[in-house]
N, CA, C and O atoms as a Tripos MOL2 file, in Angstrom:
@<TRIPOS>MOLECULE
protein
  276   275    69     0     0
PROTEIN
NO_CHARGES

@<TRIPOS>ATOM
      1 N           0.8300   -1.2050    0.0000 N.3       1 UNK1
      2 CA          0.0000    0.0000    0.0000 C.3       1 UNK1
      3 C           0.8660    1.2580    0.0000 C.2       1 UNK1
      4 O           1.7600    1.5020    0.8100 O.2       1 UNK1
      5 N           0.4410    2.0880   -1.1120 N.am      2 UNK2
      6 CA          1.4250    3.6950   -0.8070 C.3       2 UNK2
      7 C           2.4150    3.1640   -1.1150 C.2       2 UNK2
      8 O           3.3550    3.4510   -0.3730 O.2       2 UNK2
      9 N           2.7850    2.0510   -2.4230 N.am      3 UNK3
     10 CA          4.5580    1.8230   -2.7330 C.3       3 UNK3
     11 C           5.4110    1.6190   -1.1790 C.2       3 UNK3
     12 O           6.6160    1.3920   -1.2870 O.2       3 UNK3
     13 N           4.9530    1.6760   -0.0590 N.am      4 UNK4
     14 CA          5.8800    1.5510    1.1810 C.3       4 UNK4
     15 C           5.8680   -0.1200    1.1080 C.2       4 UNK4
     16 O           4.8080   -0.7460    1.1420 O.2       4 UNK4
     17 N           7.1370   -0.7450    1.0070 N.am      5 UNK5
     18 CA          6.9880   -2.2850    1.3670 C.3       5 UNK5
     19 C           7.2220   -2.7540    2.7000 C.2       5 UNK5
     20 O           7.3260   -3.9370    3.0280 O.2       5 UNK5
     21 N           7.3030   -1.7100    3.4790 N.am      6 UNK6
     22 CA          7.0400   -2.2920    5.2560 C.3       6 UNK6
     23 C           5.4430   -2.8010    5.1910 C.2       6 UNK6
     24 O           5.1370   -3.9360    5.5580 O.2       6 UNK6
     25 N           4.3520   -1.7370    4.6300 N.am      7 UNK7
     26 CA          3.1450   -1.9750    4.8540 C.3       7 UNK7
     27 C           2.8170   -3.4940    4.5050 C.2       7 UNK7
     28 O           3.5890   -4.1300    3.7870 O.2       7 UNK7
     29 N           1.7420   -4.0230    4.9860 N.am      8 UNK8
     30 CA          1.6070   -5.3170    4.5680 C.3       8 UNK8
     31 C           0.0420   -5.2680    3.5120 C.2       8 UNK8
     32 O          -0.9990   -4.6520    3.7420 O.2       8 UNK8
     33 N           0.3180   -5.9720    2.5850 N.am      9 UNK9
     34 CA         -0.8510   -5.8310    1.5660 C.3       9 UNK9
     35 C          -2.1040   -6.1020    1.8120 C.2       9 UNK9
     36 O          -2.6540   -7.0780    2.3210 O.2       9 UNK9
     37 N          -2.4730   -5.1420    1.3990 N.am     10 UNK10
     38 CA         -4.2780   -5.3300    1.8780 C.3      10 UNK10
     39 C          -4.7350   -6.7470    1.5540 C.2      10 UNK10
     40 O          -4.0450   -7.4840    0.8500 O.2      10 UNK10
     41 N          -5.7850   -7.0830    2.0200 N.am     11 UNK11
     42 CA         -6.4420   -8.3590    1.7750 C.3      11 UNK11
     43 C          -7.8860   -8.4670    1.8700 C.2      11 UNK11
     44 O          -8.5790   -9.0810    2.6820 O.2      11 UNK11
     45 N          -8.2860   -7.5420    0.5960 N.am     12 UNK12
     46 CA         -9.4960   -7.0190   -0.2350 C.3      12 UNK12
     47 C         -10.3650   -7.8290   -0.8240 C.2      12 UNK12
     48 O         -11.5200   -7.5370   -1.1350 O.2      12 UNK12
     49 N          -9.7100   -9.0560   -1.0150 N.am     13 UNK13
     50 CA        -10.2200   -9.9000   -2.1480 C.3      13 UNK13
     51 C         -10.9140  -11.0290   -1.8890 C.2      13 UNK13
     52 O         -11.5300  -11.8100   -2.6140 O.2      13 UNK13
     53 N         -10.6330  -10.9620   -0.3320 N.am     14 UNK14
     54 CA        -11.2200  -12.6230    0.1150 C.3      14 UNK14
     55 C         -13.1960  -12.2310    0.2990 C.2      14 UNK14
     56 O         -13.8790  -13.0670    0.8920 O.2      14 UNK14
     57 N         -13.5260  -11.6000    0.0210 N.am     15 UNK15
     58 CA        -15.4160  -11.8380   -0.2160 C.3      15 UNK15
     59 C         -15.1720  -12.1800   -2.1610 C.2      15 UNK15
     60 O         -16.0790  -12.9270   -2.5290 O.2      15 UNK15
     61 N         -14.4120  -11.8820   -3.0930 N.am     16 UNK16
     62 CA        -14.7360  -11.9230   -4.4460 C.3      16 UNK16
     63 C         -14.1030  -13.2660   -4.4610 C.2      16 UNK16
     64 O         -14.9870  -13.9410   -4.9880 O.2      16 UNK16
     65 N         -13.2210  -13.9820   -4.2330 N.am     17 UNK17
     66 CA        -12.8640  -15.3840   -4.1190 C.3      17 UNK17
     67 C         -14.0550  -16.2150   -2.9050 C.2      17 UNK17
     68 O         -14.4260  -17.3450   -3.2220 O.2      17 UNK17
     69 N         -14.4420  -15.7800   -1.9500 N.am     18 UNK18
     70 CA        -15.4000  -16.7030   -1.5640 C.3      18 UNK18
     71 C         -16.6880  -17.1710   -2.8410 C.2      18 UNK18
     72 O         -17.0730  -18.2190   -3.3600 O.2      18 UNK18
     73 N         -17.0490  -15.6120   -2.9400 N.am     19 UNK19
     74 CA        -18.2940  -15.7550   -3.9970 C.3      19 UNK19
     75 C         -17.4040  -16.4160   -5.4020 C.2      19 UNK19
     76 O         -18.1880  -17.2200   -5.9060 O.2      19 UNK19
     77 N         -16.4090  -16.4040   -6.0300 N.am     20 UNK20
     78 CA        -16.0220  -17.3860   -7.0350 C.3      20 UNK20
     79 C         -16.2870  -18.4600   -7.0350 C.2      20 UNK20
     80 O         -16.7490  -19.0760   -7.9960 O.2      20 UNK20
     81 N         -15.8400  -19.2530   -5.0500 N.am     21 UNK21
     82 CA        -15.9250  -20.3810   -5.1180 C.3      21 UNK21
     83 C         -16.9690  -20.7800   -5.0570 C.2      21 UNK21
     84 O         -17.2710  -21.7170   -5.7960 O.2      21 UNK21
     85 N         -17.9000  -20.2460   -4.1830 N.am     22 UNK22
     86 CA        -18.8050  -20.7210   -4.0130 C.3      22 UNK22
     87 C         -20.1540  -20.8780   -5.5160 C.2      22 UNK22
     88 O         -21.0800  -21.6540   -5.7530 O.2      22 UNK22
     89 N         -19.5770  -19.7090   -6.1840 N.am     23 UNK23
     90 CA        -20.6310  -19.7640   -7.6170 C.3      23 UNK23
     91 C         -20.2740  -21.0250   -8.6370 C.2      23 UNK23
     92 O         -21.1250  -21.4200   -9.4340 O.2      23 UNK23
     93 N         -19.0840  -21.5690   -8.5640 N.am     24 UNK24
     94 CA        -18.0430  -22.6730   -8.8330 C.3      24 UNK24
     95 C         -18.9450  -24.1520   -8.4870 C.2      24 UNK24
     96 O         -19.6000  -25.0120   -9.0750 O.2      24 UNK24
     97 N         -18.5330  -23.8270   -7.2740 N.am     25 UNK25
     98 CA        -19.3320  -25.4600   -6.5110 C.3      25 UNK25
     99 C         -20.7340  -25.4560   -6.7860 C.2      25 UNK25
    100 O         -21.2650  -26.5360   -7.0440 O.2      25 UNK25
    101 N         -21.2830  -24.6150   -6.7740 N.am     26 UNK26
    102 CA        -22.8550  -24.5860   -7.3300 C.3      26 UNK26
    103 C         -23.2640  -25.0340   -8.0990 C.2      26 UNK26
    104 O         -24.2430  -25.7790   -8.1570 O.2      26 UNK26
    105 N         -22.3730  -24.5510   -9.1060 N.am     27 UNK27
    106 CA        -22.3030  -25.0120  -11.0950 C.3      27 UNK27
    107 C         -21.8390  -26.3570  -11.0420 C.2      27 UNK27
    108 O         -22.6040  -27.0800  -11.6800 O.2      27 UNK27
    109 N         -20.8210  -27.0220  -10.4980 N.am     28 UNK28
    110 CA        -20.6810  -28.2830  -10.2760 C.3      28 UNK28
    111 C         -21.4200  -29.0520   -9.9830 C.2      28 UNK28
    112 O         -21.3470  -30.1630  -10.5090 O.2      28 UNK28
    113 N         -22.6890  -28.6920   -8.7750 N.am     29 UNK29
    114 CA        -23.6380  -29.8340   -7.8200 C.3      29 UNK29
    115 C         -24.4990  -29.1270   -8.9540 C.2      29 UNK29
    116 O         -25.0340  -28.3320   -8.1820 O.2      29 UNK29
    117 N         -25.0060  -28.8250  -10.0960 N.am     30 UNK30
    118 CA        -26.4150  -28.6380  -10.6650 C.3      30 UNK30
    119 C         -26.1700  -29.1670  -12.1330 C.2      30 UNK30
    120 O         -27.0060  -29.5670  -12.9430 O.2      30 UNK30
    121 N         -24.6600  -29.0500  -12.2700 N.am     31 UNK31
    122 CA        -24.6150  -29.8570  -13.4400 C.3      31 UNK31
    123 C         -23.9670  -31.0910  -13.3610 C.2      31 UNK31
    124 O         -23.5320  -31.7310  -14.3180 O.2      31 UNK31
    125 N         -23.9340  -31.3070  -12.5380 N.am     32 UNK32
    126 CA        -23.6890  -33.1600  -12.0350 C.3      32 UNK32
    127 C         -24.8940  -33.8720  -11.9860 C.2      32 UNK32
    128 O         -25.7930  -33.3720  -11.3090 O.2      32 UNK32
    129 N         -25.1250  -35.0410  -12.6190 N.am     33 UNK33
    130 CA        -26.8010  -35.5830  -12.6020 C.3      33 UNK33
    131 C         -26.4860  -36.2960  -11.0450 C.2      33 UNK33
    132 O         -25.5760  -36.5230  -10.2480 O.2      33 UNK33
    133 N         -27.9010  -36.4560  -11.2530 N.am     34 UNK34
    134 CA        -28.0830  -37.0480   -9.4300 C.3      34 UNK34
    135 C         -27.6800  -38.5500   -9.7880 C.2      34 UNK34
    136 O         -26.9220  -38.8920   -8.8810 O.2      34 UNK34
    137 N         -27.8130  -39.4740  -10.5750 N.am     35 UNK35
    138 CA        -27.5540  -40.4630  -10.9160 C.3      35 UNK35
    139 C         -26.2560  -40.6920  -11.7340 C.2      35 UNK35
    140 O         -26.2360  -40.5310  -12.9550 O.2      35 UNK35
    141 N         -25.3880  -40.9970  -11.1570 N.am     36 UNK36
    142 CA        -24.0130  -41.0180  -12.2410 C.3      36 UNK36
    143 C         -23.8570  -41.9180  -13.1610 C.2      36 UNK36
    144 O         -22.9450  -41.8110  -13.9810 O.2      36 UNK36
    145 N         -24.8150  -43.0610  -13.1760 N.am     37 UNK37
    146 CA        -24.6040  -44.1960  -13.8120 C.3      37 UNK37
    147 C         -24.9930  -43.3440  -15.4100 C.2      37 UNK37
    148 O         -24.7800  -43.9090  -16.4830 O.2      37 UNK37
    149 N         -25.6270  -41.8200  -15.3130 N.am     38 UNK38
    150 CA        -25.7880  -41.3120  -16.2940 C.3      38 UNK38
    151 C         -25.0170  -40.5260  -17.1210 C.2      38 UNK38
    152 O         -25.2550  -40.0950  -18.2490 O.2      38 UNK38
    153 N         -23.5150  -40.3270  -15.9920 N.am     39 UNK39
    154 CA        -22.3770  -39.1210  -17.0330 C.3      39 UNK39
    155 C         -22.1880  -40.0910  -18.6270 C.2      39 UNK39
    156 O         -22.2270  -39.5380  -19.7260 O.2      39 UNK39
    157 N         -21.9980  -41.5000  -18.4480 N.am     40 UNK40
    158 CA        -21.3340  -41.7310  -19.3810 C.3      40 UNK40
    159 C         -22.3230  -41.3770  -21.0450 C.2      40 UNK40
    160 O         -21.8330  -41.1370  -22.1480 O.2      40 UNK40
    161 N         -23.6080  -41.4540  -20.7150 N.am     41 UNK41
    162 CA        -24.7340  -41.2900  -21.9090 C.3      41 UNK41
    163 C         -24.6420  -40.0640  -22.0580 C.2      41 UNK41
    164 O         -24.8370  -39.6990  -23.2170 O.2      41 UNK41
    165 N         -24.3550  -39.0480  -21.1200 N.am     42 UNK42
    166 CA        -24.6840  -37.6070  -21.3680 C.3      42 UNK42
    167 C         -23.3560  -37.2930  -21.7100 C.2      42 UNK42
    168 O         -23.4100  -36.3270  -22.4710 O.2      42 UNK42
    169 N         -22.0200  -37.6840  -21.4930 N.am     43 UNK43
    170 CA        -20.5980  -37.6310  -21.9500 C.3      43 UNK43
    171 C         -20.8470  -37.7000  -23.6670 C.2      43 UNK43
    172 O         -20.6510  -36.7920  -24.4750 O.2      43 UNK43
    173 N         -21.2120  -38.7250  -23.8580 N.am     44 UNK44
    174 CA        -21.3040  -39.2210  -25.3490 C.3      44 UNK44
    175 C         -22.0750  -38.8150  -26.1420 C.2      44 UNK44
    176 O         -21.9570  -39.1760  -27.3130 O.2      44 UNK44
    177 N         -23.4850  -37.6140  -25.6120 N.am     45 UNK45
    178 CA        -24.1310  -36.4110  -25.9700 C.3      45 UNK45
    179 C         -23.5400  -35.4060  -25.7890 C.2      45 UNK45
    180 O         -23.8470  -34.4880  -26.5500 O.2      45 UNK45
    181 N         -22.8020  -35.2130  -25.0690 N.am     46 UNK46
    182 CA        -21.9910  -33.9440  -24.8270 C.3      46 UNK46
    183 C         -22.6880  -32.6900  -23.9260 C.2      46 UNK46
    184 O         -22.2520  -31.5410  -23.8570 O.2      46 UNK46
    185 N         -23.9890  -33.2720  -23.2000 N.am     47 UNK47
    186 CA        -24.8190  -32.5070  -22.2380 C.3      47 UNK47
    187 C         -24.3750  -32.8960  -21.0380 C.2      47 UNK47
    188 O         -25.1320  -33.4150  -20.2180 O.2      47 UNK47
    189 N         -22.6680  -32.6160  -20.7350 N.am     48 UNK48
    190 CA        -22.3370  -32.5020  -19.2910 C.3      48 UNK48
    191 C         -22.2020  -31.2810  -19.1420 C.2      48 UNK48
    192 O         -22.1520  -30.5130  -20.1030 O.2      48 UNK48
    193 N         -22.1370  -30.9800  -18.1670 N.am     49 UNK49
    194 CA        -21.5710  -29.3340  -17.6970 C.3      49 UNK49
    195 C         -20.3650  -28.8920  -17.6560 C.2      49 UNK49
    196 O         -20.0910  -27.7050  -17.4780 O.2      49 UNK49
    197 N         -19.4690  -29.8740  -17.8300 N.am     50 UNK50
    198 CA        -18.2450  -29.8340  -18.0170 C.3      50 UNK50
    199 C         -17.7730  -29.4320  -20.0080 C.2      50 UNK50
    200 O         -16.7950  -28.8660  -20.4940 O.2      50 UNK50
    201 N         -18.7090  -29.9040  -20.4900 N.am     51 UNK51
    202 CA        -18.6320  -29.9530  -21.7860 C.3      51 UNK51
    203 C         -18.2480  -28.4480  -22.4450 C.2      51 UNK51
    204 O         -18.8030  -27.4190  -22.0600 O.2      51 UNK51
    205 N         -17.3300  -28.4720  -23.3800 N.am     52 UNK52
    206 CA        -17.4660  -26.7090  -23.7230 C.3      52 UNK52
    207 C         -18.1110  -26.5810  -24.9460 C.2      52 UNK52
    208 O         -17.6420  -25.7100  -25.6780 O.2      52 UNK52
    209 N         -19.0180  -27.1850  -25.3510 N.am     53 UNK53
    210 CA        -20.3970  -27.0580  -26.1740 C.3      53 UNK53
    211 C         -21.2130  -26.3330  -25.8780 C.2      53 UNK53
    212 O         -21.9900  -25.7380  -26.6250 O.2      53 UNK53
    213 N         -21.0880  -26.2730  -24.0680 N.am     54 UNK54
    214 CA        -22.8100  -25.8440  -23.4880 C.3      54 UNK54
    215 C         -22.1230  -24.1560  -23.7400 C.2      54 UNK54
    216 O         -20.9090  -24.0070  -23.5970 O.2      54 UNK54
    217 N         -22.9190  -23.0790  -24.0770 N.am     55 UNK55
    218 CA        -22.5630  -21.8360  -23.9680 C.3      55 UNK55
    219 C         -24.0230  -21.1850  -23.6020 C.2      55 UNK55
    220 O         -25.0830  -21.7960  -23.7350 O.2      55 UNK55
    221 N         -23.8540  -19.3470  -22.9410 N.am     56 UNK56
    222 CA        -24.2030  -18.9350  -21.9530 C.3      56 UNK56
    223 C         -24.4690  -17.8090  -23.1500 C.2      56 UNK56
    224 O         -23.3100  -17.5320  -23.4580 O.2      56 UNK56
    225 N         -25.2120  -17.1070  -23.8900 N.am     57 UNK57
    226 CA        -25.2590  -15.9830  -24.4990 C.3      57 UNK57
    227 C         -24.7610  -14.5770  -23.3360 C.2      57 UNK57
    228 O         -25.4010  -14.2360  -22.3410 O.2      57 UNK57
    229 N         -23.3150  -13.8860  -23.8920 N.am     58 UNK58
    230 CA        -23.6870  -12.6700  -23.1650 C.3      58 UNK58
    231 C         -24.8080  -11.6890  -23.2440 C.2      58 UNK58
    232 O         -24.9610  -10.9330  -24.2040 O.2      58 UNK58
    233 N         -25.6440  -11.7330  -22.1190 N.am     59 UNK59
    234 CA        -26.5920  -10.5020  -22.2540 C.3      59 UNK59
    235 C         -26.4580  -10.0220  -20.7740 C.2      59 UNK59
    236 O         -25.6320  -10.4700  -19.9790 O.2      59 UNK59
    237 N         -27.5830   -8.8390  -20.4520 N.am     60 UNK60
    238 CA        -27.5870   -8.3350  -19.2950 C.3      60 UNK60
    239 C         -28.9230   -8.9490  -18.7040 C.2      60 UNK60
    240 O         -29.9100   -9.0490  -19.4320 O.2      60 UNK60
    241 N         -28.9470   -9.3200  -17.5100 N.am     61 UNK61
    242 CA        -30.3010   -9.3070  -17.1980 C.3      61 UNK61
    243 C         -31.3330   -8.7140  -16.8450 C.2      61 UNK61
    244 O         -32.3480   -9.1970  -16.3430 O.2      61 UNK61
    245 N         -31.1010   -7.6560  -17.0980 N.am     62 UNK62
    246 CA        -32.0770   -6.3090  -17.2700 C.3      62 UNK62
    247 C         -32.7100   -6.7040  -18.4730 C.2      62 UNK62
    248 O         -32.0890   -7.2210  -19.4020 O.2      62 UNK62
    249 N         -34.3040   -6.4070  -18.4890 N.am     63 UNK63
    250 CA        -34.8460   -6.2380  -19.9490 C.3      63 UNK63
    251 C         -35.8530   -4.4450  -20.0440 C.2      63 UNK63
    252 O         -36.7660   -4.1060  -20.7960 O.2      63 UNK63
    253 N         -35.3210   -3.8740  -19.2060 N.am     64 UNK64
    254 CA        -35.9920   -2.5670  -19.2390 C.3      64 UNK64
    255 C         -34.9500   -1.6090  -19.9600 C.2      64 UNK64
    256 O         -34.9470   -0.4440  -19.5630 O.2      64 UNK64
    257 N         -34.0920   -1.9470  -20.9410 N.am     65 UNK65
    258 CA        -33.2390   -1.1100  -22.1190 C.3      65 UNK65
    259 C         -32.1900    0.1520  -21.0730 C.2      65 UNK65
    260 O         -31.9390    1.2920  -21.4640 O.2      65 UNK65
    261 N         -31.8250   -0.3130  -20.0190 N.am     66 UNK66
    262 CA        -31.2640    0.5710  -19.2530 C.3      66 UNK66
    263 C         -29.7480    0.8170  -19.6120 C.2      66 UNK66
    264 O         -28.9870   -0.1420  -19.4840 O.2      66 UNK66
    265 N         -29.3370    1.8070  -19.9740 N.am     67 UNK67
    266 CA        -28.0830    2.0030  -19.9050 C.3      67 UNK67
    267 C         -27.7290    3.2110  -18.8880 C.2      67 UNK67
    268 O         -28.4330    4.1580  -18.5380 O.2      67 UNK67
    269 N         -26.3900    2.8640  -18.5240 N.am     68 UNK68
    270 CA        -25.6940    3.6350  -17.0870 C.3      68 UNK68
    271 C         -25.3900    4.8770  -17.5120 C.2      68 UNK68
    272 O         -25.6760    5.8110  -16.7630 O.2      68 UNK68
    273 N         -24.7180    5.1620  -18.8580 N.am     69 UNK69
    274 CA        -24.1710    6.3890  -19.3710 C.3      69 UNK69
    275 C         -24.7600    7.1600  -20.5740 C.2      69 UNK69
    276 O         -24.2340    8.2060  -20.9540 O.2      69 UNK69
@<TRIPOS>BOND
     1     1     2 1
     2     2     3 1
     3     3     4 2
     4     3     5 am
     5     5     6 1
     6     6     7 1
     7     7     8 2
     8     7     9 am
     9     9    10 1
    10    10    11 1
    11    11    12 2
    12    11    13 am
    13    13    14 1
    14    14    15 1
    15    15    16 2
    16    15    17 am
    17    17    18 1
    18    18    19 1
    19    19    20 2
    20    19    21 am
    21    21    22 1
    22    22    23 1
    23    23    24 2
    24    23    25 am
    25    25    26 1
    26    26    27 1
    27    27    28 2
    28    27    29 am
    29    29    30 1
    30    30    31 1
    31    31    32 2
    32    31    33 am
    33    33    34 1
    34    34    35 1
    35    35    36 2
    36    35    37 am
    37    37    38 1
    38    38    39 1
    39    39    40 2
    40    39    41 am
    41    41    42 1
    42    42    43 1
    43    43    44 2
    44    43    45 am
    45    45    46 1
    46    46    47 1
    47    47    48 2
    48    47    49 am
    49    49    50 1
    50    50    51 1
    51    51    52 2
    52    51    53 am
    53    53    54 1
    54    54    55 1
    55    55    56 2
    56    55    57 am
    57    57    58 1
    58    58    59 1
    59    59    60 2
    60    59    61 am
    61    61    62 1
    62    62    63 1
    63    63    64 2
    64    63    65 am
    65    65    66 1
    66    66    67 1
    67    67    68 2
    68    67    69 am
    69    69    70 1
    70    70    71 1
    71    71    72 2
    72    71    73 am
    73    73    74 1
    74    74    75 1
    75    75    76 2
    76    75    77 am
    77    77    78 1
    78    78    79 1
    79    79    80 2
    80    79    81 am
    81    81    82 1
    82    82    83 1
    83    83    84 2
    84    83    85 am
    85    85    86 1
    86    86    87 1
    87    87    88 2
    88    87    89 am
    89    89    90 1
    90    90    91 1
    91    91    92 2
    92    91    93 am
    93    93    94 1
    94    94    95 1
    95    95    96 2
    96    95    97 am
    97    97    98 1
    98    98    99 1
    99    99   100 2
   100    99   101 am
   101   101   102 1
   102   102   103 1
   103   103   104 2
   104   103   105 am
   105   105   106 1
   106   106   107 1
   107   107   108 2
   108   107   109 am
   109   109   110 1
   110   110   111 1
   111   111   112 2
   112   111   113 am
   113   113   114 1
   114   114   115 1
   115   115   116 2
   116   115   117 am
   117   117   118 1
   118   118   119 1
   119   119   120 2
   120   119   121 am
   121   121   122 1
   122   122   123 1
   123   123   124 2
   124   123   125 am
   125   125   126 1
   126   126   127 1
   127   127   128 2
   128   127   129 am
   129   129   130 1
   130   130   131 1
   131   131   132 2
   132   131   133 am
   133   133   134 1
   134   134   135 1
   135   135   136 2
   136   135   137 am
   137   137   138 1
   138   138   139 1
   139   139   140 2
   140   139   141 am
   141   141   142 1
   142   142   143 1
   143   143   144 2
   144   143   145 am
   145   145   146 1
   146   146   147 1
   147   147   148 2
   148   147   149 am
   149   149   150 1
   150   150   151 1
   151   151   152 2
   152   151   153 am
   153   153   154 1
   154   154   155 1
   155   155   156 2
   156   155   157 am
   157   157   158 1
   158   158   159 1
   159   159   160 2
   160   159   161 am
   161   161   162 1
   162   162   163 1
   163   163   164 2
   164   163   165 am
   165   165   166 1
   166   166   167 1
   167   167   168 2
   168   167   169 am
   169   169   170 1
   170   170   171 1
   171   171   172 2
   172   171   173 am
   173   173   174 1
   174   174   175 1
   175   175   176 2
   176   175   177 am
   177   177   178 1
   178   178   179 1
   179   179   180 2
   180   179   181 am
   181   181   182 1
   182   182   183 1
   183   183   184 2
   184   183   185 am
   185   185   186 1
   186   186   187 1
   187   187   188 2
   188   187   189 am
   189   189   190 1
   190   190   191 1
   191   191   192 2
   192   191   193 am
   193   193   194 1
   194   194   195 1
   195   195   196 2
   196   195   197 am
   197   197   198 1
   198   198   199 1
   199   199   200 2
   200   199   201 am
   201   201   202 1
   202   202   203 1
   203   203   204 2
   204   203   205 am
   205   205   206 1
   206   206   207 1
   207   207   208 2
   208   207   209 am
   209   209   210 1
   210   210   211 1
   211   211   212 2
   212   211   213 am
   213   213   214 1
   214   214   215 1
   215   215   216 2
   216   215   217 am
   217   217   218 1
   218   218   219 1
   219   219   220 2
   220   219   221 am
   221   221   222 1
   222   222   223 1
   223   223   224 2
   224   223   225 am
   225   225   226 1
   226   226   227 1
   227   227   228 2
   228   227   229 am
   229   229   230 1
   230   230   231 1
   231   231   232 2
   232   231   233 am
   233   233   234 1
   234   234   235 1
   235   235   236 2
   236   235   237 am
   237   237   238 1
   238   238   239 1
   239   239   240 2
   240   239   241 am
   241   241   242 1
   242   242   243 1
   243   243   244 2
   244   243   245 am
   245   245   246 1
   246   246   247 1
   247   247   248 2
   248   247   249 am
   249   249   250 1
   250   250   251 1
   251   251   252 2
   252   251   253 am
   253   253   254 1
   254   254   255 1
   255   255   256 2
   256   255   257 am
   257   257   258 1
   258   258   259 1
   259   259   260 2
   260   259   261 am
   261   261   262 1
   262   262   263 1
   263   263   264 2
   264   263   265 am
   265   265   266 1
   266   266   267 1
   267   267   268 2
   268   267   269 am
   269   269   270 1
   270   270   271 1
   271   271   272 2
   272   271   273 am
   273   273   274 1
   274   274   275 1
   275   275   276 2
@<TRIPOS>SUBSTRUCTURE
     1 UNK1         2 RESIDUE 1 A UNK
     2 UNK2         6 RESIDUE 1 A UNK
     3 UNK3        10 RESIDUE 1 A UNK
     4 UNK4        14 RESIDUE 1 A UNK
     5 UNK5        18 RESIDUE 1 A UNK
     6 UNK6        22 RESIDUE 1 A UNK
     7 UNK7        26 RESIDUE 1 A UNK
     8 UNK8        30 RESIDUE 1 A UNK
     9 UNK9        34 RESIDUE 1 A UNK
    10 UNK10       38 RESIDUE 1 A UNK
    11 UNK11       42 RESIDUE 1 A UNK
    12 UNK12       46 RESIDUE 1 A UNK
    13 UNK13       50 RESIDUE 1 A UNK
    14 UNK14       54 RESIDUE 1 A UNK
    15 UNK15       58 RESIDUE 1 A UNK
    16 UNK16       62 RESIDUE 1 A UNK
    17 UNK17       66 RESIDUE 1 A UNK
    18 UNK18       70 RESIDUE 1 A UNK
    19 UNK19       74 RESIDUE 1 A UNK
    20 UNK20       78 RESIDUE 1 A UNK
    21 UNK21       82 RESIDUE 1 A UNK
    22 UNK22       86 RESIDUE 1 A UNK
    23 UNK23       90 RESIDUE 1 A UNK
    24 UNK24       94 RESIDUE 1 A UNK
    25 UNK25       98 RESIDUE 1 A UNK
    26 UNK26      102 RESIDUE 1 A UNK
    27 UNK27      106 RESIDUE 1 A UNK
    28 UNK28      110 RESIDUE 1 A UNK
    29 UNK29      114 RESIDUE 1 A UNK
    30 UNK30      118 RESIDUE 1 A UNK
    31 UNK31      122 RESIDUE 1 A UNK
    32 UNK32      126 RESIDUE 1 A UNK
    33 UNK33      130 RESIDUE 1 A UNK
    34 UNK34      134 RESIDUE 1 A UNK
    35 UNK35      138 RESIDUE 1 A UNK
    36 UNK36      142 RESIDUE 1 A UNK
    37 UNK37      146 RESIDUE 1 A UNK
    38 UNK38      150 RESIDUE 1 A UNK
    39 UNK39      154 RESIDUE 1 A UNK
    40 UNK40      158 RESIDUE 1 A UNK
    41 UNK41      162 RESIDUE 1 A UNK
    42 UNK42      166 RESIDUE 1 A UNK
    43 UNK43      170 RESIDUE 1 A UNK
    44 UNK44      174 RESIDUE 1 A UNK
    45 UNK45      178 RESIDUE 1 A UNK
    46 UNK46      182 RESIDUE 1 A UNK
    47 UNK47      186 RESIDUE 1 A UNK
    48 UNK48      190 RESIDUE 1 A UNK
    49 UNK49      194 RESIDUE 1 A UNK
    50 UNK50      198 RESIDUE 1 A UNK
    51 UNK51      202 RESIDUE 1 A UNK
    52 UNK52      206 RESIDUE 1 A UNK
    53 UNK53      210 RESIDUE 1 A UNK
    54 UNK54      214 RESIDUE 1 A UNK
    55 UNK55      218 RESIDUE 1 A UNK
    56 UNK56      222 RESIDUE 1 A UNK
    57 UNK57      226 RESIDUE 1 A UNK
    58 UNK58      230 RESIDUE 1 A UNK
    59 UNK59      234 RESIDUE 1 A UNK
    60 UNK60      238 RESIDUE 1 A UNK
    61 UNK61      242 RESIDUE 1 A UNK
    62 UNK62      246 RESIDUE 1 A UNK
    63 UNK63      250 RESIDUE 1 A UNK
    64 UNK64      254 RESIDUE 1 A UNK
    65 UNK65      258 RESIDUE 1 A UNK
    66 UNK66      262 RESIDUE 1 A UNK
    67 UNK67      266 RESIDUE 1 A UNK
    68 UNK68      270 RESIDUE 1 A UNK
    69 UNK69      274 RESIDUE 1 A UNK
């Protein structure tokens, strides 16, 4: 902090790495089937969550045409 290297570095970041992880593990337990005997059929469809087929359109989730500036 202030270029002084006595100071010791802030540690700002640990709520944006909790919420990473935790948005992480989420996406994991919802795209994991409850039955596993099923990855291998959905592997070979390519409807795992792991898959980089599945895509996310960027949009905003606003639908009231709002812009900030």
């Amino acid at each position: 902090p202030n270029d002084d290297p006595a100071l010791a570095p802030l540690f700002s970041w640990r709520a944006h790495a909790n919420l990473l992880w935790r948005n992480w593990l989420n996406w994991v337990y919802q795209t994991t089937p409850y039955d596993l005997s099923e990855v291998p059929q959905l592997r070979a469809e390519r409807r795992l969550g792991t898959d980089r087929s599945i895509r996310h359109a960027p949009c905003s989730p606003r639908d009231d045409q709002f812009l900030p500036f």
